[in-house]
N, C-alpha and C positions, 0 to 999 in steps of 0.2 A: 639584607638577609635573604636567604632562595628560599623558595617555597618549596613546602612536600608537597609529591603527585601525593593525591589523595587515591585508596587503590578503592576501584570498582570495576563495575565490567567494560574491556576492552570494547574497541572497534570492530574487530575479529568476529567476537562472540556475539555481538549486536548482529551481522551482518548471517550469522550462524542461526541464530535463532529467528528472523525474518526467514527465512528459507526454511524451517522446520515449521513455523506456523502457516505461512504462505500453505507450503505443503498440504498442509491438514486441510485447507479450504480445496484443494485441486483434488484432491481424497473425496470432498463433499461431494463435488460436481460430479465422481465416477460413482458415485452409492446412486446421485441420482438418476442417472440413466437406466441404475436397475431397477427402481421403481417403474413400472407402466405408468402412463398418461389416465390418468382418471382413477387410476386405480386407489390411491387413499381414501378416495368418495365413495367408491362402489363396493370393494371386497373389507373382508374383515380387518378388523383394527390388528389383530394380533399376525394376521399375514407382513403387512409392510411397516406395522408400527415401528419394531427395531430399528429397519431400515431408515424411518422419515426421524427419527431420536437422534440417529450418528451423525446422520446428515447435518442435522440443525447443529448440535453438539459441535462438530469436528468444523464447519462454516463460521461459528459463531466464536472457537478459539482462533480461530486465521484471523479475527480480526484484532487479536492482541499485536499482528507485527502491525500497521498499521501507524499509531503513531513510532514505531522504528522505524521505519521506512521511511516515513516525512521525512525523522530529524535526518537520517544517513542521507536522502536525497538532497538537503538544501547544504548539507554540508557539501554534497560534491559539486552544487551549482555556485560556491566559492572559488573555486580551483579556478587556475589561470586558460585551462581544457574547456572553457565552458561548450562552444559550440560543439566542440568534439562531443560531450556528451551529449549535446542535443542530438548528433547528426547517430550519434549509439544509439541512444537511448529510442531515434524513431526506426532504426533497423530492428533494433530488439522487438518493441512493438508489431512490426511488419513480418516479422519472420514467426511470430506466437501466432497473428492473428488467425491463420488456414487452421492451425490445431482448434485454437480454444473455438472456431466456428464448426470444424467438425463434431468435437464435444456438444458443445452446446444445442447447433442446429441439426449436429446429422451433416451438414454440407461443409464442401473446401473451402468454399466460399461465398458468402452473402452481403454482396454489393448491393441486389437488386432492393432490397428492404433493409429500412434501418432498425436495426436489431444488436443485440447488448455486442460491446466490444473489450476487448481483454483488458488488462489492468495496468500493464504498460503505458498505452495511451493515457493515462491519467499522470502518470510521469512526464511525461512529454509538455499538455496542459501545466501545469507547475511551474516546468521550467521556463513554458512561455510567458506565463504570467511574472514571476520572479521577476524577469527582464523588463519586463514593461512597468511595473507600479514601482520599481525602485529608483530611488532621486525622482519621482513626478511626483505633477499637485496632486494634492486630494483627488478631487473630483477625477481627474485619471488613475488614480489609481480605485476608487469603486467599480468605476467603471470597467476598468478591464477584469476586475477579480469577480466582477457581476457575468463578466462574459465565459467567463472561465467555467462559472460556475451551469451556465445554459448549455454550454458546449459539453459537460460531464453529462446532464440531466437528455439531453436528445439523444446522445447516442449513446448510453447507456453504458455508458464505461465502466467498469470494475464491477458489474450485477452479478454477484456470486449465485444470491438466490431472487427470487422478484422480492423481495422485502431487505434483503442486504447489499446495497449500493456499495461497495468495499470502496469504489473509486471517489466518492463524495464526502466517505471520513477522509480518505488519505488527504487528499484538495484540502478540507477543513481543518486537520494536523497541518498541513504544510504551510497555509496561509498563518494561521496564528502561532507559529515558530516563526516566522521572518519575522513579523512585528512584533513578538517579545522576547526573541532570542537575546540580549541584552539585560532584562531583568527575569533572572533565576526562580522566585519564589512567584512570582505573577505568574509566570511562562506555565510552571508544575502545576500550580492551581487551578489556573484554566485551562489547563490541557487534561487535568484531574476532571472537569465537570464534565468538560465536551466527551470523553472518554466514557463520562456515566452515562451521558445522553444515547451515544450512539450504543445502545445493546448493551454497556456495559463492559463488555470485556476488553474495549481499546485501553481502560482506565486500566487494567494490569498492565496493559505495554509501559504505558506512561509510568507507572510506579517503577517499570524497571529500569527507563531513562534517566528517572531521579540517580541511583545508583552509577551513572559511567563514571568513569576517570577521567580524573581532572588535576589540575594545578592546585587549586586549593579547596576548602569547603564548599562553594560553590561550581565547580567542575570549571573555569573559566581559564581556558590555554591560549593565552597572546598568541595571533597568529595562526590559532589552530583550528580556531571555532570553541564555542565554547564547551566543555566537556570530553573533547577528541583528542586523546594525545596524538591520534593523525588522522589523519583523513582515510572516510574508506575509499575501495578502489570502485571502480566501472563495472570491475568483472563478479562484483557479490550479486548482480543483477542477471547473469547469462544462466543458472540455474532455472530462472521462471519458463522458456521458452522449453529447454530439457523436459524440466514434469511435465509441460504438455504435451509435447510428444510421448513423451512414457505412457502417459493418461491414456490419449490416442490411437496407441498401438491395443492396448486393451480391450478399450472400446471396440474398435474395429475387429478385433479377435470374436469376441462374444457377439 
């Protein structure tokens, strides 16, 4: 007997709505350049209050795409394209970095000091770790996802604000999708907690993953990954490097 696709949210619209939250955190990062340095400490609350509200607000909804972005990323580190996306995925990274450093520092570029880096690279980490803990023993596989996990933490990968690590949920969605991508109601659970943990608001992304399309009750498409009547593309990613130049052009305007 065929199974009904069960309908929820497309691939498409997954890939829609990362880009529309993502968004709202690259928003955060232009509010805050308009705040002065010191300024929340020293001038009145009601001067930069609004300002330090949206910031937090509009940072703190960027992180509902977060577990989207895990699931759509390890789905495309299935494809037979793996390297290609690797060798993408670290041009993407390379080509954001000069913006999100001019945003961030002021400068084009900040080799000289290790200092937070865009959110791509945390992309990159994933993919490398995927490759490595998959079919290995245990014990290498800790170990590399231990390493993974240092290499976010030093160089500060996806630090939207100094208290919102963006790149350390994603890492932490990404890893626990590989190992329960296979059991359904596990996978939502504990993607459900960790989502509470980190801020709270990744736990909406995840309510919305519950929802994609799938082959049956479970979202589970032979061949397809589970929940994806297809796989997304490379190109739901080229967006992130855009808003920073958009961002950038701003900045530098003011």
């Amino acid at each position: 007997m065929k199974q009904q696709r069960r309908a929820g949210i497309s691939t498409t619209r997954y890939m829609l709505l990362v880009g529309v939250f993502i968004s709202l955190s690259i928003i955060a990062l232009g509010i805050d350049k308009l705040i002065p340095a010191g300024a929340v400490a020293t001038a009145d609350v009601d001067t930069f209050g609004p300002l330090v509200g949206a910031e937090l607000l509009l940072a703190l909804l960027g992180l509902i795409a977060c577990p989207i972005a895990a699931w759509l990323y390890l789905e495309e580190c299935q494809t037979n394209n793996q390297w290609r996306l690797l060798w993408g995925t670290c041009a993407l990274a390379l080509i954001t970095e000069p913006f999100y450093d001019r945003v961030v520092t002021g400068e084009w570029f900040g080799f000289a000091t290790i200092r937070p880096s865009n959110l791509a690279w945390a992309l990159v980490v994933c993919f490398l770790v995927e490759k490595f803990i998959t079919h290995r023993p245990w014990p290498i596989q800790v170990a590399v996802v231990l390493a993974g996990l240092a290499w976010l933490v030093i160089f500060q990968v996806g630090q939207w604000l100094p208290f919102i690590p963006a790149g350390l949920v994603i890492y932490a969605f990404f890893i626990m999708f590989h190992y329960l991508r296979d059991r359904e109601n596990t996978m939502m659970l504990t993607a459900g907690m960790l989502g509470a943990v980190c801020f709270i608001t990744p736990a909406l992304g995840v309510a919305l993953l519950h929802y994609r399309a799938g082959e049956n009750n479970l979202g589970d498409t032979p061949g397809q990954g589970p929940g994806q009547a297809r796989r997304p593309s490379f190109w739901w990613l080229l967006w992130y490097p855009v808003a920073f130049a958009c961002l950038t052009l701003v900045v530098s305007i003011r």
